[in-house]
C-alpha positions as CSV (number, residue, x, y, z in Angstrom):
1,X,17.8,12.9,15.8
2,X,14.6,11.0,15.6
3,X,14.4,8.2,13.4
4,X,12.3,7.2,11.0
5,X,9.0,5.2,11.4
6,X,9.9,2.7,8.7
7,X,13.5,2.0,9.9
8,X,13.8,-1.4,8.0
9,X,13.7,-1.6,4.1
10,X,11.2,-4.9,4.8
11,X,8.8,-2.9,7.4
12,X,7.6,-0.7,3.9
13,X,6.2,-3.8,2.4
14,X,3.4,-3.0,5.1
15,X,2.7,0.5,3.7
16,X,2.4,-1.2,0.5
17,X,0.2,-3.7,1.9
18,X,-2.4,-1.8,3.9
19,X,-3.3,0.0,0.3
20,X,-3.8,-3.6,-1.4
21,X,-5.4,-5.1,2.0
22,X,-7.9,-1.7,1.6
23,X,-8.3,-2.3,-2.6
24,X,-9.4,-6.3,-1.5
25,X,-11.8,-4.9,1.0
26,X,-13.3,-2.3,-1.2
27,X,-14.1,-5.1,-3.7
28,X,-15.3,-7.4,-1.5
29,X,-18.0,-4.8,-0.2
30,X,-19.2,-4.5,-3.4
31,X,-19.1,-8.0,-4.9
32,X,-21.2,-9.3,-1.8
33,X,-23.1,-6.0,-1.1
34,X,-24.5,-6.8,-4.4
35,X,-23.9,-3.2,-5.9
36,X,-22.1,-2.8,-9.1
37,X,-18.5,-3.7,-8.8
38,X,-16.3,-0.7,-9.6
39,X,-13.1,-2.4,-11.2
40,X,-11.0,0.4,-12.0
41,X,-11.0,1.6,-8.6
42,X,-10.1,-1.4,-7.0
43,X,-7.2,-1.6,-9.7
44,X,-6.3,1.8,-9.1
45,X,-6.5,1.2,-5.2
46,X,-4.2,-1.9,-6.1
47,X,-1.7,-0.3,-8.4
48,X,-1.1,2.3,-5.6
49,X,-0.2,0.1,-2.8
50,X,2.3,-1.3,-4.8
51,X,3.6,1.9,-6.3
52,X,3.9,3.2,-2.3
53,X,5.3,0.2,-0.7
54,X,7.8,0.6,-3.7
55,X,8.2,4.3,-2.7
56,X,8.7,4.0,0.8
57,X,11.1,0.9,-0.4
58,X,13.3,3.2,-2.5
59,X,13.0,6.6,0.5
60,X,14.5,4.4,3.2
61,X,16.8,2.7,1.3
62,X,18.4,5.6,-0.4
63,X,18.6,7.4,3.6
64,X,21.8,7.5,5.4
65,X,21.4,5.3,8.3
66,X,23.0,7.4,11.0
């Protein structure tokens, strides 16, 4: 059977990370591009890394590691 791409609990702190790496980016962009700085979308784009690194956490923790 093939396994899955996260195979360690630790390695889903990355797909958490990437969303809040993304959320820091898309701020910056707009803080130095000198446009007006949309907050609740870098929030939102913050609250959802760490509701999927959590995610991912929880799916390959809860798998049967055959």
């Amino acid at each position: 059977m093939p396994r899955h791409p996260i195979q360690h609990p630790r390695n889903a702190l990355v797909v958490g990370a990437m969303f809040v790496v993304i959320a820091i980016v898309y701020w910056w962009t707009q803080e130095y591009g000198f446009h007006l700085v949309d907050y609740a979308g870098v929030t939102l784009l913050a609250v959802l890394g760490i509701a999927m690194g959590l995610m991912a956490y929880v799916l390959i923790a809860g798998s049967p590691s055959d």
